[in-house]
C-alpha positions in Angstrom: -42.3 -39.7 -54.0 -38.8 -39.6 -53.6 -38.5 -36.4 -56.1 -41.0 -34.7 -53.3 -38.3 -35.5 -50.7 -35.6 -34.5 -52.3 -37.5 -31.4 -53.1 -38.4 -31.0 -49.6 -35.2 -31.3 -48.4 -33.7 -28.7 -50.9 -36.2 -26.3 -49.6 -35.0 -27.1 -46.1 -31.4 -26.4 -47.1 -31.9 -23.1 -49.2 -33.5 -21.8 -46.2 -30.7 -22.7 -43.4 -28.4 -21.4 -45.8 -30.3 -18.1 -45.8 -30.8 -17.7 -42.1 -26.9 -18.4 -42.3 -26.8 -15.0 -45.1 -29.0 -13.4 -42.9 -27.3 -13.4 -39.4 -23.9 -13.5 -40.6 -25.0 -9.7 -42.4 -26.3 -9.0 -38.8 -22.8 -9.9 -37.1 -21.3 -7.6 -39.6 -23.3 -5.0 -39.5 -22.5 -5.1 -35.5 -19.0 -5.0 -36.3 -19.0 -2.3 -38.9 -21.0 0.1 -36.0 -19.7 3.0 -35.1 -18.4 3.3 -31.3 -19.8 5.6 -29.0 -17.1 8.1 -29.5 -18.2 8.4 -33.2 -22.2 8.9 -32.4 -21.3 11.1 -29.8 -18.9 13.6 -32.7 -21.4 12.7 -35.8 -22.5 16.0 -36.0 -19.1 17.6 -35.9 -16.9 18.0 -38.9 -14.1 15.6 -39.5 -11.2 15.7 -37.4 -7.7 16.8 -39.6 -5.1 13.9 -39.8 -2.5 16.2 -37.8 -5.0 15.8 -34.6 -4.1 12.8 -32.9 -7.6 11.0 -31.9 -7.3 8.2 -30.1 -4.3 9.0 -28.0 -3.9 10.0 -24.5 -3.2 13.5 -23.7 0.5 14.4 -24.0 2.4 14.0 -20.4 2.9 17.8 -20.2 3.4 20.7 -17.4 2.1 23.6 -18.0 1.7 27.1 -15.9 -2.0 28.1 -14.3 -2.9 31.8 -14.8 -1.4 32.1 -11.0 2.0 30.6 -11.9 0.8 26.9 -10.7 2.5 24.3 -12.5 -0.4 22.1 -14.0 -0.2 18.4 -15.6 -2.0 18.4 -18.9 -2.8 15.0 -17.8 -4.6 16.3 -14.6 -7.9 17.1 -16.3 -8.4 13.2 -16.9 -11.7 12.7 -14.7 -14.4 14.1 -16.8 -14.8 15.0 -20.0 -12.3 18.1 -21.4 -13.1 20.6 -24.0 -9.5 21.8 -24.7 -9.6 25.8 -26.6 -6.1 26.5 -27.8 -6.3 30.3 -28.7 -3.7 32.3 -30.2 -2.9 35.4 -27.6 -5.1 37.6 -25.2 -4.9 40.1 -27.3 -6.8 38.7 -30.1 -10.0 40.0 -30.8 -11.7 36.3 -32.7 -9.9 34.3 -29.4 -11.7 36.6 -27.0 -15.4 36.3 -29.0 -15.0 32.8 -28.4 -14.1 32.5 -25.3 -16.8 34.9 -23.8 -19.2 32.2 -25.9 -18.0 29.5 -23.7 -18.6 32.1 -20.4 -21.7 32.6 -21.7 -22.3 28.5 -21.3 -19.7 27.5 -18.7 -22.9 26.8 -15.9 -24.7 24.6 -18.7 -21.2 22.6 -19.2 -20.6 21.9 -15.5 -24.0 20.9 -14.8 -23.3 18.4 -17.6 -19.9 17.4 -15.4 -17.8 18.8 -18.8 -14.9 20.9 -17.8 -13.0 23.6 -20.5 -9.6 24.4 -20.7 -8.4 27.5 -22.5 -4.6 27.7 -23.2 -2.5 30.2 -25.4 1.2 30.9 -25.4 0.7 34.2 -23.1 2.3 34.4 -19.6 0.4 33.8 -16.8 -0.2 37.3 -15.6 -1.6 38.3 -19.1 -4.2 35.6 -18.5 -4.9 36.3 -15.4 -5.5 40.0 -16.8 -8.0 38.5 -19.6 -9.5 36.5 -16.9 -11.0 39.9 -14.8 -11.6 41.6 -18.0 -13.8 39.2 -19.5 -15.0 37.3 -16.2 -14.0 33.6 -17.2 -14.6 31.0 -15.4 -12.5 28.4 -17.1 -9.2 26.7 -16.5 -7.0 29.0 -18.3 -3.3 27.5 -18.6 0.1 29.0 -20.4 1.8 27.4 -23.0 4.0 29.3 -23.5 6.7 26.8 -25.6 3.6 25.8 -27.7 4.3 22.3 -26.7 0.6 21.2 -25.9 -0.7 23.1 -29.2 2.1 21.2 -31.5 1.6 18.0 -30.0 -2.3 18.3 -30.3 -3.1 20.6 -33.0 0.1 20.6 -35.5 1.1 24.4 -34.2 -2.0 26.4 -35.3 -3.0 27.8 -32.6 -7.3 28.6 -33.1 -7.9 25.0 -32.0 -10.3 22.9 -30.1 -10.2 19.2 -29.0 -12.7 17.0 -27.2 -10.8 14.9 -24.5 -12.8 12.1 -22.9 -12.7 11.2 -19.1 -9.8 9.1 -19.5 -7.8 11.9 -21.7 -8.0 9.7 -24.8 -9.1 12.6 -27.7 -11.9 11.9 -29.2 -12.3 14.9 -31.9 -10.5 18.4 -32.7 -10.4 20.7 -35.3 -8.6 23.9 -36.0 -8.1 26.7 -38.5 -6.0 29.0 -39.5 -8.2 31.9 -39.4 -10.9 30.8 -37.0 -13.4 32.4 -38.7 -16.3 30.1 -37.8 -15.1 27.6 -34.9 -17.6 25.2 -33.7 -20.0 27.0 -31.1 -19.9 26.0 -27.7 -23.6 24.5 -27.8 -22.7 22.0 -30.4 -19.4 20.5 -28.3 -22.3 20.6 -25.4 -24.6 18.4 -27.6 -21.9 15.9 -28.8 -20.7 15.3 -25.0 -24.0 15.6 -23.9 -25.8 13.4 -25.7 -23.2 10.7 -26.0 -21.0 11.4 -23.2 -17.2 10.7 -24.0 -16.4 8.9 -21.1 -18.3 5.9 -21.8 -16.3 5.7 -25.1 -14.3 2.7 -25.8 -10.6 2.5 -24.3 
């Protein structure tokens, strides 16, 4: 009789100790998951070491394609695709960008602004502006201080913001052969949106 209680009782324990097992693998798997920031850029590649994610946008002014000073830190409020191209002038910059005109209504219905930058002056963006009928934010950086604080210094780059103006993904390249395409930055805000990520 007293080997059936003992038995009994040994039962009992093993199985407390593997509800134990069982919800402390539950608690971990909750802190092993991914934030929303991470679901919302899982179908992006992996952002380079030299982008900065996870820190604010860089207190910088820069110059509007009217001359306007502009704080960097002014497009905090909704979610930001940032485009750092290389020059009006060049022809891969200017594919993408009309790809982004081509969505700009789909990405403000979604409340998602984009930003385009290069180091050209003002009036030369103003000039690509009419010529290619943009619709976007287009700002001058003409120092290259926003594209070597946020992209290393190369200049075919692109960086999801989130409505705070903590970055949240980017990615550049060298030659820019086969950036991103607008509809897949659409589908990672979209979906996910940035500005519920964590602070």
């Amino acid at each position: 009789m007293r080997g059936k209680r003992l038995g009994v009782v040994g039962v009992a324990v093993l199985a407390v100790a593997g509800l134990v097992t069982h919800f402390r693998g539950k608690a971990s798997f909750a802190r092993r998951a991914p934030p929303v920031a991470s679901i919302a850029t899982a179908a992006l590649p992996p952002s380079p070491r030299e982008i900065p994610v996870g820190a604010r946008l860089p207190a910088l002014t820069l110059l509007d394609d009217g001359g306007q000073p502009v704080a960097l830190s002014s497009v905090r409020g909704k979610p930001t695709v940032l485009l750092f191209f290389r020059a009006t002038s060049c022809p891969i910059c200017r594919s993408q960008l009309t790809a982004f005109a081509q969505t700009a209504a789909r990405f403000e219905a979604s409340g998602i602004q984009v930003v385009a930058t290069s180091p050209d002056s003002p009036a030369a963006l103003a000039e690509m502006r009419r010529e290619l009928g943009l619709r976007m934010r287009l700002l001058s950086d003409t120092g290259e201080q926003a594209v070597s604080a946020l992209c290393g210094g190369l200049a075919h780059c692109q960086i999801l913001a989130d409505a705070a103006g903590v970055i949240r993904w980017g990615a550049f390249s060298e030659s820019w052969c086969h950036p991103p395409p607008p509809e897949l930055l659409l589908a990672a805000l979209h979906d996910a949106p940035l500005a519920s990520a964590e602070r």
